[in-house]
LUMLO-927539 format. One record per residue (C-alpha): residue number from 0; x, y, z. Coordinates in Angstrom, 3 decimals, always signed. Last residue first. Layout:
<kedrens>
KEDREN num     east    north       up
KEDREN NUM        X        Y        Z
...
</kedrens>
This chain:
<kedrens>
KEDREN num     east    north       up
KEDREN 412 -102.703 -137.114 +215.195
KEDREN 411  -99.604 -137.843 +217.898
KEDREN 410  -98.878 -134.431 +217.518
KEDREN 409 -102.271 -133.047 +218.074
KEDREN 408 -102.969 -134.984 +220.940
KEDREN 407  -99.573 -134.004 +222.601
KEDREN 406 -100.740 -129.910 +221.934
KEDREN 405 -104.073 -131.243 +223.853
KEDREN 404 -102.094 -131.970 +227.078
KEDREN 403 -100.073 -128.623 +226.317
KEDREN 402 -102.942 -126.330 +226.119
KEDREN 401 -102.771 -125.463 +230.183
KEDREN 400  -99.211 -125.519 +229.761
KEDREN 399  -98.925 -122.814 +227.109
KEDREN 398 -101.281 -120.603 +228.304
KEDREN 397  -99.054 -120.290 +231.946
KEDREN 396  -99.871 -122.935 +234.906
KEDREN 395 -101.844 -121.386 +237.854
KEDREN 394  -99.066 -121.744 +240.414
KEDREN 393 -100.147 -118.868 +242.222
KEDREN 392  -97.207 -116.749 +244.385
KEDREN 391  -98.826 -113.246 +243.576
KEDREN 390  -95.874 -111.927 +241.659
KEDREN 389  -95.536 -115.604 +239.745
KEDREN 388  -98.566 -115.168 +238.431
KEDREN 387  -98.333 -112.122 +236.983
KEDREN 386  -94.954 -112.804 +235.505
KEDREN 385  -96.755 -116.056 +233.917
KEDREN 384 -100.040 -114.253 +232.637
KEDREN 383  -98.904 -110.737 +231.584
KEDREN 382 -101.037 -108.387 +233.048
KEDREN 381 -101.856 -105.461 +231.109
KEDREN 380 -101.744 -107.361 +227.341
KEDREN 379 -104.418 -110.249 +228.967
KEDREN 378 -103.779 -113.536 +226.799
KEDREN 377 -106.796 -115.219 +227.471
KEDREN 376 -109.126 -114.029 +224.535
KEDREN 375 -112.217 -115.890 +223.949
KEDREN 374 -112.002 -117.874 +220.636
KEDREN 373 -109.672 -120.947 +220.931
KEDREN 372 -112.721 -123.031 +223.188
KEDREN 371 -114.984 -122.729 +219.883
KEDREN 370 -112.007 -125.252 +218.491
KEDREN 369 -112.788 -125.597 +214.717
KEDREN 368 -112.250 -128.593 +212.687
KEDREN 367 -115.436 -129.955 +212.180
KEDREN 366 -116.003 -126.732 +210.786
KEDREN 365 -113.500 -127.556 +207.561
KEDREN 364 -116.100 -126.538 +204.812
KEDREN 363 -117.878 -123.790 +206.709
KEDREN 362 -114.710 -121.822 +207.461
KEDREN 361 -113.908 -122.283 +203.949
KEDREN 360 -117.384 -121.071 +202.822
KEDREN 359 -117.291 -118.390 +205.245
KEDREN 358 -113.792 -117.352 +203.427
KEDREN 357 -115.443 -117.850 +200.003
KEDREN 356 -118.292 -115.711 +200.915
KEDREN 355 -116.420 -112.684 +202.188
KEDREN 354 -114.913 -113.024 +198.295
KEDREN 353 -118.111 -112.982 +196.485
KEDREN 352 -119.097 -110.082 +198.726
KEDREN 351 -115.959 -107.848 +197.939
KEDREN 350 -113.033 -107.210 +200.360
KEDREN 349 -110.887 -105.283 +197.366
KEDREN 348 -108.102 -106.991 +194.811
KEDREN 347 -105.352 -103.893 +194.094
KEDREN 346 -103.676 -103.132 +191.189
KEDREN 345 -100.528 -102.687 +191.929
KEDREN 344  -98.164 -100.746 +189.377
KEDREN 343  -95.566  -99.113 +191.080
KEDREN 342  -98.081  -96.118 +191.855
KEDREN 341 -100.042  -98.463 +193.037
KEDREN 340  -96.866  -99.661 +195.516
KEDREN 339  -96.500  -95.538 +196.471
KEDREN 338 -100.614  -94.944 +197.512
KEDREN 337 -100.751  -96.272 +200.738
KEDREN 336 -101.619  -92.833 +203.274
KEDREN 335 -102.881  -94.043 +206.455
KEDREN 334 -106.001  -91.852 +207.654
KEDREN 333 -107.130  -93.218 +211.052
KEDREN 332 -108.495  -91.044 +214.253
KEDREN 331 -109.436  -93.264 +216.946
KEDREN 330 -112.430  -95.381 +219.007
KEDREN 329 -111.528  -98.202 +221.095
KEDREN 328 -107.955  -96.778 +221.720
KEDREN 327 -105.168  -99.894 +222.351
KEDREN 326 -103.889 -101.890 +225.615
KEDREN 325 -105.577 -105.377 +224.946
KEDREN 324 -108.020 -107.945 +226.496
KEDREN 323 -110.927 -105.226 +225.085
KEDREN 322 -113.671 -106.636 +227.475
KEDREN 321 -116.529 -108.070 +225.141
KEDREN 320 -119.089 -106.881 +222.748
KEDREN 319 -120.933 -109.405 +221.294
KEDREN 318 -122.582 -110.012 +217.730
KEDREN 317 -124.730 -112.595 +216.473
KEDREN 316 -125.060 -114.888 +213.039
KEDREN 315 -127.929 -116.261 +212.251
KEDREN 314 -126.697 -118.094 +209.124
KEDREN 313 -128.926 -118.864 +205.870
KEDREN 312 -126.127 -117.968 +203.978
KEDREN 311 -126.956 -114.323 +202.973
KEDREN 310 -127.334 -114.046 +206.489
KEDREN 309 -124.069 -114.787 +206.809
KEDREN 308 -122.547 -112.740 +204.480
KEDREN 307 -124.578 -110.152 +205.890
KEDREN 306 -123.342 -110.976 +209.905
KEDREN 305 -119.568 -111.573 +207.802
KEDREN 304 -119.783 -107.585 +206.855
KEDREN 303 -121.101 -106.584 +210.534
KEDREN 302 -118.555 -108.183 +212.101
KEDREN 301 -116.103 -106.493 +209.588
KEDREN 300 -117.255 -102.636 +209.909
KEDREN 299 -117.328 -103.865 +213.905
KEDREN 298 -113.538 -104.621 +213.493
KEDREN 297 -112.882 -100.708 +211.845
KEDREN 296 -111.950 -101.088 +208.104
KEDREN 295 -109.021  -99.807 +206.192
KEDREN 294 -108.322 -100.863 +202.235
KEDREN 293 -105.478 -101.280 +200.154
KEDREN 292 -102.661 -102.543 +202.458
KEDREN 291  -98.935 -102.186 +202.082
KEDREN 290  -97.461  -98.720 +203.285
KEDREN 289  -93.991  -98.776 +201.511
KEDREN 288  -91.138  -97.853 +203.338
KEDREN 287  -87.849  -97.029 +201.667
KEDREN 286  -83.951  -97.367 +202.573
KEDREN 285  -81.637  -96.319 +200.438
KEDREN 284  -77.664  -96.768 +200.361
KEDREN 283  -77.720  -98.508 +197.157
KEDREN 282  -81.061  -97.573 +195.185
KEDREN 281  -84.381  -99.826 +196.256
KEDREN 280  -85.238 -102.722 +193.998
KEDREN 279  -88.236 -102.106 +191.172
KEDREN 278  -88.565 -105.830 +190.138
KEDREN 277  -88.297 -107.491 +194.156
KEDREN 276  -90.882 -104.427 +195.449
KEDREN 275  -93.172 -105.226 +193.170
KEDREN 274  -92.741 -108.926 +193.723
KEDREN 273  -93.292 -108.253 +196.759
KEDREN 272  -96.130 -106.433 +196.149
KEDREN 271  -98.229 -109.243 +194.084
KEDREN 270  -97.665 -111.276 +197.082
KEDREN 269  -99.862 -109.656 +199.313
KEDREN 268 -101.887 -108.137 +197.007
KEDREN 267 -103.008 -111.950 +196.414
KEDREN 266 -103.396 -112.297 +200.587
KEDREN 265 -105.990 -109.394 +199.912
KEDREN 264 -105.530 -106.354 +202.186
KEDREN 263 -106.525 -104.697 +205.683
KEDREN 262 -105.607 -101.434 +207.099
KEDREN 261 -106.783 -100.981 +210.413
KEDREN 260 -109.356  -99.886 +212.866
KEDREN 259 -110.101  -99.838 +216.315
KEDREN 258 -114.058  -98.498 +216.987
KEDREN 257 -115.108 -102.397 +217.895
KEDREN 256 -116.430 -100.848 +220.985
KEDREN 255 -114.281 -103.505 +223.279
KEDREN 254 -113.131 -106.272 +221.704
KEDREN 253 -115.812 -107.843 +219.375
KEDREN 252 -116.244 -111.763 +219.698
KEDREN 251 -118.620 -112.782 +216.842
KEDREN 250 -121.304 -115.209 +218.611
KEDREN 249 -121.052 -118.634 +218.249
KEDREN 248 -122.754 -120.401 +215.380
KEDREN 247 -120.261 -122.897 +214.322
KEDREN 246 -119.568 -121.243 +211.205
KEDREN 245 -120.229 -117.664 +212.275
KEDREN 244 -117.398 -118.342 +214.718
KEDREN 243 -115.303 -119.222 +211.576
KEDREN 242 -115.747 -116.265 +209.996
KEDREN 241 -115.436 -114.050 +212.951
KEDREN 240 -111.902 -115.573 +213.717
KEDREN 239 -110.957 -115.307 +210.163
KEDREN 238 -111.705 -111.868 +210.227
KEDREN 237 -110.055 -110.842 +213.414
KEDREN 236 -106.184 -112.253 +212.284
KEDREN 235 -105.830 -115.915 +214.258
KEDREN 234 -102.290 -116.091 +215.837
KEDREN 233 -102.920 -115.458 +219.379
KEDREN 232 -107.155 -115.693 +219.962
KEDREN 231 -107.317 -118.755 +217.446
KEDREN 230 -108.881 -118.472 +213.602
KEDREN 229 -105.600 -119.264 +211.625
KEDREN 228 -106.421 -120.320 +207.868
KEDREN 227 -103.307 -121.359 +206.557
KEDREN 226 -102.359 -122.273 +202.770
KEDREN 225 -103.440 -124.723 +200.531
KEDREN 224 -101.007 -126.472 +198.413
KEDREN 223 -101.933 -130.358 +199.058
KEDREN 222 -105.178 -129.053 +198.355
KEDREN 221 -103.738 -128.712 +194.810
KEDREN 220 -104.260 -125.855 +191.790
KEDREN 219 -105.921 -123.468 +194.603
KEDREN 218 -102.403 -122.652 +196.225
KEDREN 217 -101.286 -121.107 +193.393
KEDREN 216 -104.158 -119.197 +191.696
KEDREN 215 -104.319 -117.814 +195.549
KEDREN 214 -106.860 -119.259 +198.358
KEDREN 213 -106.686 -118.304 +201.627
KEDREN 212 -107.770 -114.585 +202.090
KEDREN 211 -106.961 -112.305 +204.797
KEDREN 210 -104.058 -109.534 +205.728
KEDREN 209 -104.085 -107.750 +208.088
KEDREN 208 -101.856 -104.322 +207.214
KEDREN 207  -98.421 -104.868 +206.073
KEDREN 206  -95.494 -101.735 +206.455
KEDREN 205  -93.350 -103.267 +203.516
KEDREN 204  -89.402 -102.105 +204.243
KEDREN 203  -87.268 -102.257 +201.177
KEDREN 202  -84.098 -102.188 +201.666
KEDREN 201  -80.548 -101.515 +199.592
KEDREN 200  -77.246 -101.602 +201.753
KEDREN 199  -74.745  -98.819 +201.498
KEDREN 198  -73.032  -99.951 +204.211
KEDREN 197  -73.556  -97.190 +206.939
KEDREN 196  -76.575  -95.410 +205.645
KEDREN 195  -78.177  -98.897 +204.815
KEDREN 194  -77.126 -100.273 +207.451
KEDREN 193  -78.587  -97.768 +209.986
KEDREN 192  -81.985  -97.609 +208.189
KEDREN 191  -81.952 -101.661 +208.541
KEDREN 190  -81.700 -101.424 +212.247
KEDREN 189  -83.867  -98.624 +212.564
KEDREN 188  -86.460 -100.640 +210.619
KEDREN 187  -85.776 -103.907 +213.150
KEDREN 186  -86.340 -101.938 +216.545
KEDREN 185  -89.585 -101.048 +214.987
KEDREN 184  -90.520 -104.621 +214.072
KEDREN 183  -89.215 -105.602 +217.838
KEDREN 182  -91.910 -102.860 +219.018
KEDREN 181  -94.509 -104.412 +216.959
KEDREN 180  -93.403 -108.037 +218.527
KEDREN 179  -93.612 -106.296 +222.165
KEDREN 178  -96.758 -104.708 +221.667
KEDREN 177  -98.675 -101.287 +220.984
KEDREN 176  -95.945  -99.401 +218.742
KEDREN 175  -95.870  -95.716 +218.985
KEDREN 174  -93.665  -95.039 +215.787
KEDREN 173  -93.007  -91.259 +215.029
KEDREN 172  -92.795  -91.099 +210.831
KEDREN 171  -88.896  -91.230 +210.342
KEDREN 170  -87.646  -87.705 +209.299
KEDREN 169  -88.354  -85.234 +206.563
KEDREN 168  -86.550  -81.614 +207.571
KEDREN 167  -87.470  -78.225 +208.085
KEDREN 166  -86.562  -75.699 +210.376
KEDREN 165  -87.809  -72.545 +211.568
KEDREN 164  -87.954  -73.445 +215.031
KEDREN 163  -89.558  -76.859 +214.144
KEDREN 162  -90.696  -77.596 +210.413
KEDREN 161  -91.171  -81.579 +210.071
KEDREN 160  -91.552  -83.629 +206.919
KEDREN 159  -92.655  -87.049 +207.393
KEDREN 158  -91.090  -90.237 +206.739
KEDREN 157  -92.274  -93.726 +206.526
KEDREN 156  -95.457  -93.374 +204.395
KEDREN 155  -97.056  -91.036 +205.773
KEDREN 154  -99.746  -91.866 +208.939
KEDREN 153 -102.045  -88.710 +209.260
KEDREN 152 -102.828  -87.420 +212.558
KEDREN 151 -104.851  -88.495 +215.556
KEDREN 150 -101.847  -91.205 +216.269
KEDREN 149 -102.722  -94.929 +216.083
KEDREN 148 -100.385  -97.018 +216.111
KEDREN 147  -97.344  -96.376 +213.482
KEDREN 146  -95.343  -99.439 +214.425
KEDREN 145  -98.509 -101.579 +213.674
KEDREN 144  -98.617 -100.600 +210.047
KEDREN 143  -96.313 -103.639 +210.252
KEDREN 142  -92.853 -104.707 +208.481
KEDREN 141  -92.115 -107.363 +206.121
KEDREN 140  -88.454 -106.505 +204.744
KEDREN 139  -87.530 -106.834 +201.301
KEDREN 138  -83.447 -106.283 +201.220
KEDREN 137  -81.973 -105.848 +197.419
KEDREN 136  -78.695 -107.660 +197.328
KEDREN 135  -75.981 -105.895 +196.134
KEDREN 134  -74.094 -106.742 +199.301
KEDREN 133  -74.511 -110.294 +199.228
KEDREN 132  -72.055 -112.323 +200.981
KEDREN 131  -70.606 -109.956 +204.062
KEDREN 130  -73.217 -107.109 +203.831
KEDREN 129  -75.730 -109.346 +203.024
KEDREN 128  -74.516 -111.645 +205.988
KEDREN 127  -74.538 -108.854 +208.385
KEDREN 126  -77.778 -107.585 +207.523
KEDREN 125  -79.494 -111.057 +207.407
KEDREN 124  -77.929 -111.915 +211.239
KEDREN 123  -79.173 -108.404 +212.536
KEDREN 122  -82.597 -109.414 +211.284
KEDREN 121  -82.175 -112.779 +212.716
KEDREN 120  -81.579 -111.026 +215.980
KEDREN 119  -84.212 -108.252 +216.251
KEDREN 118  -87.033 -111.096 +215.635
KEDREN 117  -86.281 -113.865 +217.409
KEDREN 116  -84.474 -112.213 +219.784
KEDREN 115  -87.853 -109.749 +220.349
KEDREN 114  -90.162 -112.683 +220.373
KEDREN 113  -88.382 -115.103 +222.668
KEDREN 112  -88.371 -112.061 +225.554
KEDREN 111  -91.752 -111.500 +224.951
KEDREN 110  -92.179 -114.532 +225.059
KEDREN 109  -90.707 -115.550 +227.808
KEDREN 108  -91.893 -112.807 +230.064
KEDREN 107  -95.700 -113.811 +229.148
KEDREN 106  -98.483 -114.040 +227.011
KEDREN 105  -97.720 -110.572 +225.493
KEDREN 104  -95.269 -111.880 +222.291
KEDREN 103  -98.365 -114.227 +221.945
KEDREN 102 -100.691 -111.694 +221.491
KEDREN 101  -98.490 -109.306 +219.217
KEDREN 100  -98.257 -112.506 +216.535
KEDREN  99  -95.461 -112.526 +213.859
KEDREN  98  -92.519 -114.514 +215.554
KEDREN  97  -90.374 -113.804 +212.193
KEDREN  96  -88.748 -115.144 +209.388
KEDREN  95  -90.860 -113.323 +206.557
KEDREN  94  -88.155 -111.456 +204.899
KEDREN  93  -88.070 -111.061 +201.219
KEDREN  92  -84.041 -111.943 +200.254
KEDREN  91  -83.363 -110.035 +196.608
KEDREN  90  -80.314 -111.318 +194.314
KEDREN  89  -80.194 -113.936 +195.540
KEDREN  88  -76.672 -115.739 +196.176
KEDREN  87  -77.817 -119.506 +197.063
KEDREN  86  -74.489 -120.406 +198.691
KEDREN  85  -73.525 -117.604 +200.665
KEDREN  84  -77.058 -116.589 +201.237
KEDREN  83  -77.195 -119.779 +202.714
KEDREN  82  -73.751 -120.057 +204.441
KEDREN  81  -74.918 -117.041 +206.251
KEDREN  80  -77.739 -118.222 +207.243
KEDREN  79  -76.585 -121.174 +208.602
KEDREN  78  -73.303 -119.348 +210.687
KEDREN  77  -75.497 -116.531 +211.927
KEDREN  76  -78.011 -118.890 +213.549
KEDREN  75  -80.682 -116.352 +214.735
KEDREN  74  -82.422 -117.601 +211.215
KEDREN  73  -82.615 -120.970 +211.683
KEDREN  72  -82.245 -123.753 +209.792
KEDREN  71  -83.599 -125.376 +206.869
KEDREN  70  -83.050 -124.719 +203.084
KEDREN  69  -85.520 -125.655 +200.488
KEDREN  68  -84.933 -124.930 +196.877
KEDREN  67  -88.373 -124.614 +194.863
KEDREN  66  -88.612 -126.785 +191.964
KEDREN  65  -91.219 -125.685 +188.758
KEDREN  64  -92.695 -128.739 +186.830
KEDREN  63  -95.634 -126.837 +187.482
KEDREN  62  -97.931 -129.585 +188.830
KEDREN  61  -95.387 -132.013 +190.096
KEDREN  60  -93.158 -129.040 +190.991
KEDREN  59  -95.981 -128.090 +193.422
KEDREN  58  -96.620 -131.154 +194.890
KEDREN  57  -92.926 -132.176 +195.665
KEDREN  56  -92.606 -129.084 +197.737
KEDREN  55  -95.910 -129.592 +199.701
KEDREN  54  -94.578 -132.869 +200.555
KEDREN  53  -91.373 -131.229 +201.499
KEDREN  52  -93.377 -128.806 +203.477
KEDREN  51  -95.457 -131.425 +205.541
KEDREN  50  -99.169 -130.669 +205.004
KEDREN  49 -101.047 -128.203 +206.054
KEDREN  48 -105.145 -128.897 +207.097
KEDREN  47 -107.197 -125.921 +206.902
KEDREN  46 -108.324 -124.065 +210.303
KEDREN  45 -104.890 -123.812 +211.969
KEDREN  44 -104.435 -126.153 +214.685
KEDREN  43 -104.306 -124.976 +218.270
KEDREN  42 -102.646 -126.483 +221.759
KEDREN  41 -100.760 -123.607 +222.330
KEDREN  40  -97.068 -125.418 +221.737
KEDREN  39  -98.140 -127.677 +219.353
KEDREN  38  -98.802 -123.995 +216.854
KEDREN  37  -96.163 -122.725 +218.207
KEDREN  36  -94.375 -125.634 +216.412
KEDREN  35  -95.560 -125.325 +212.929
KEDREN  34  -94.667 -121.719 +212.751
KEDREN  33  -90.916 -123.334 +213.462
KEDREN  32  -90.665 -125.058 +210.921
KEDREN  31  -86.751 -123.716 +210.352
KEDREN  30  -87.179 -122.039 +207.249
KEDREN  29  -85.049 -121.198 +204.107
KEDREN  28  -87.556 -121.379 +201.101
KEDREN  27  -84.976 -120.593 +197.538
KEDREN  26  -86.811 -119.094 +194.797
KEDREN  25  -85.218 -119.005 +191.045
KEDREN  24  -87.778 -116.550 +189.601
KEDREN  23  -90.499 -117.868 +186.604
KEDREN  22  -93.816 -116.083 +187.653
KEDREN  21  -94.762 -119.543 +189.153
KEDREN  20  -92.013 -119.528 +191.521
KEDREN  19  -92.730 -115.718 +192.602
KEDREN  18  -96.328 -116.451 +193.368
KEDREN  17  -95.157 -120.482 +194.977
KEDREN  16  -92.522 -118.264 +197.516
KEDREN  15  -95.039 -115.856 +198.070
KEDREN  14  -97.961 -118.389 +199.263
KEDREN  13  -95.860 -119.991 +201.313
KEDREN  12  -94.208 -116.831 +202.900
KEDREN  11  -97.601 -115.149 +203.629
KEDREN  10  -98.354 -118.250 +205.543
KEDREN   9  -95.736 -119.867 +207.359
KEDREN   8  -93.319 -122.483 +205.379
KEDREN   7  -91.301 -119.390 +203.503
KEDREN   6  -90.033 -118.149 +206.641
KEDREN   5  -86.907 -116.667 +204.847
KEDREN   4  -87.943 -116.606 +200.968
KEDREN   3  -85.128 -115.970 +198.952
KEDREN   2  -84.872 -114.455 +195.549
KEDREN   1  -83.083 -115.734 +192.384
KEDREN   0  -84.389 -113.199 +189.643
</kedrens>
């Protein structure tokens, strides 16, 4: 198949772009580096070194002899993208291109504001230029368990039948979204429902738990390769940030009771169910949600995991409960049903020991890297930092401005 791969340089598109090379499919990147820039823009590196994405490029077709077509721009530019689907004509575009992280969409105004155009508007962009370019092309949208929350019933999978007044009919599962970027994800899946029913467009929505995990057959063949290992408060997912706090021995930083809990799977599931989703393509006019995680775990299930793994390491490794920086229940009810990509043939990689070693052993292997100062939370989701600020006349600089002196250090590195 010739599929795209829009935000193909971050880090579920990198390592699906080199899965679906290496399983023989024409795969165009298109990507505008931005990932790279938030990450001068708050001061943070991510845990493993990344290279430059041509150089990355050049390293994988040197050891596969496989080339991967890179396109840059950006994806709220309608005339780019459209050209590029124009021009590459895939027959299925997987949809990574967004501003991915609910803390930073609640730092401030600006982002939140960035976040949702971002987001809503290079949707809007693909489903115009499918429709225009590509209208047989099969729509694979990364979407969040996140516009679910956390209601005290059980999540479907997308839809849920309803009886009311003697009624009955399936209808979108209620979304209660708990941030600005899940709330542009849910503005996104009506967006795609609506042009499906109107155009007759074919979509794919994957509803993604947290996903963890590093290494992949692909990304292991070259350090060049590797992929992202984000630890910090905004972009860093809650096990890497406990692994590499164990690493440097500073306490695990629990929000709150630790009761929240989510739906978590293997960055090789990851991939593995896009390419499901690619090979079994949704019917013309249909729009489907998958539920895309294989396992759920409250955050003080995985503190307590790395405190054994790190035990098991010779590691003393300590647990805190801090303030809960974020608007969400402690403790909840959580049953999310996942069962439809198995049923299409995925067979899923779990959080075993052996693998909760390899990510301390990462996070041990690249220490000297870590920033201890990234770890406490400053991004408060009930007061947002500049529009707070500003209300009470302070000219306390926003996140990004305290970071920026060490966001220069980092780029002239």
């Amino acid at each position: 198949m010739r599929i795209a791969v829009l935000g193909g340089d971050g880090y579920c598109g990198w390592a699906t772009a080199l899965y679906l090379s290496h399983r023989g499919h024409d795969v165009a990147i298109i990507d505008n580096f931005i990932r790279r820039q938030w990450d001068f823009e708050l001061g943070v590196q991510t845990l493993t070194p990344i290279r430059p994405l041509p150089e990355r490029l050049r390293a994988w077709n040197a050891h596969t002899g496989k080339s991967i077509e890179l396109l840059i721009g950006d994806v709220t530019d309608y005339e780019f993208l459209a050209e590029a689907i124009r021009e590459f004509r895939p027959d299925s575009a997987v949809h990574f291109a967004e501003q991915r992280s609910a803390p930073y969409s609640m730092i401030d105004r600006r982002h939140a504001a960035f976040t949702q155009v971002n987001n809503v508007v290079g949707t809007l962009n693909l489903l115009f230029a499918l429709r225009e370019f590509a209208h047989d092309c099969h729509l694979v949208k990364l979407g969040t368990m996140g516009e679910y929350g956390t209601p005290n019933i059980d999540i479907e999978e997308g839809y849920i039948e309803i009886e009311h007044n003697g009624r009955k009919d399936v209808l979108p599962y209620p979304k209660q979204a708990g941030s600005f970027y899940h709330l542009s994800k849910v503005h996104d899946s009506h967006n795609i429902m609506f042009c499906c029913k109107a155009w007759k467009l074919r979509a794919t929505d994957l509803n993604q738990g947290v996903v963890y995990g590093t290494v992949t057959e692909e990304t292991a063949l070259d350090e060049v390769l590797i992929n992202r290992f984000d630890y910090d408060e905004v972009f860093g997912t809650v096990l890497n940030r406990f692994c590499a706090q164990a690493a440097v021995g500073h306490p695990l930083t629990v929000y709150g009771k630790g009761g929240q809990t989510r739906g978590f799977l293997d960055i090789r599931d990851t991939v593995r169910c896009v390419e499901i989703a690619c090979t079994h393509p949704a019917a013309p006019g249909e729009f489907r949600v998958f539920n895309q995680f294989t396992e759920q775990f409250s955050v003080l299930d995985l503190a307590h995991k790395v405190e054994a793994a790190g035990k098991k390491m010779g590691i003393a490794v300590q647990i805190d409960h801090i303030p809960d920086p974020r608007v969400e229940a402690e403790a909840h009810y959580y049953n999310a049903k996942h069962s439809r990509l198995i049923d299409l043939g995925l067979q899923p990689h779990y959080l075993s020991d052996s693998l909760l070693d390899s990510l301390m052993n990462i996070a041990m292997e690249y220490r000297d890297r870590i920033d201890a100062s990234l770890f406490l939370p400053q991004v408060n989701w009930r007061n947002p930092r500049n529009d707070r600020h500003r209300q009470l006349g302070s000219t306390k600089p926003s996140i990004s401005e305290e970071r920026r002196p060490r966001a220069r250090a980092l780029a002239d590195d």
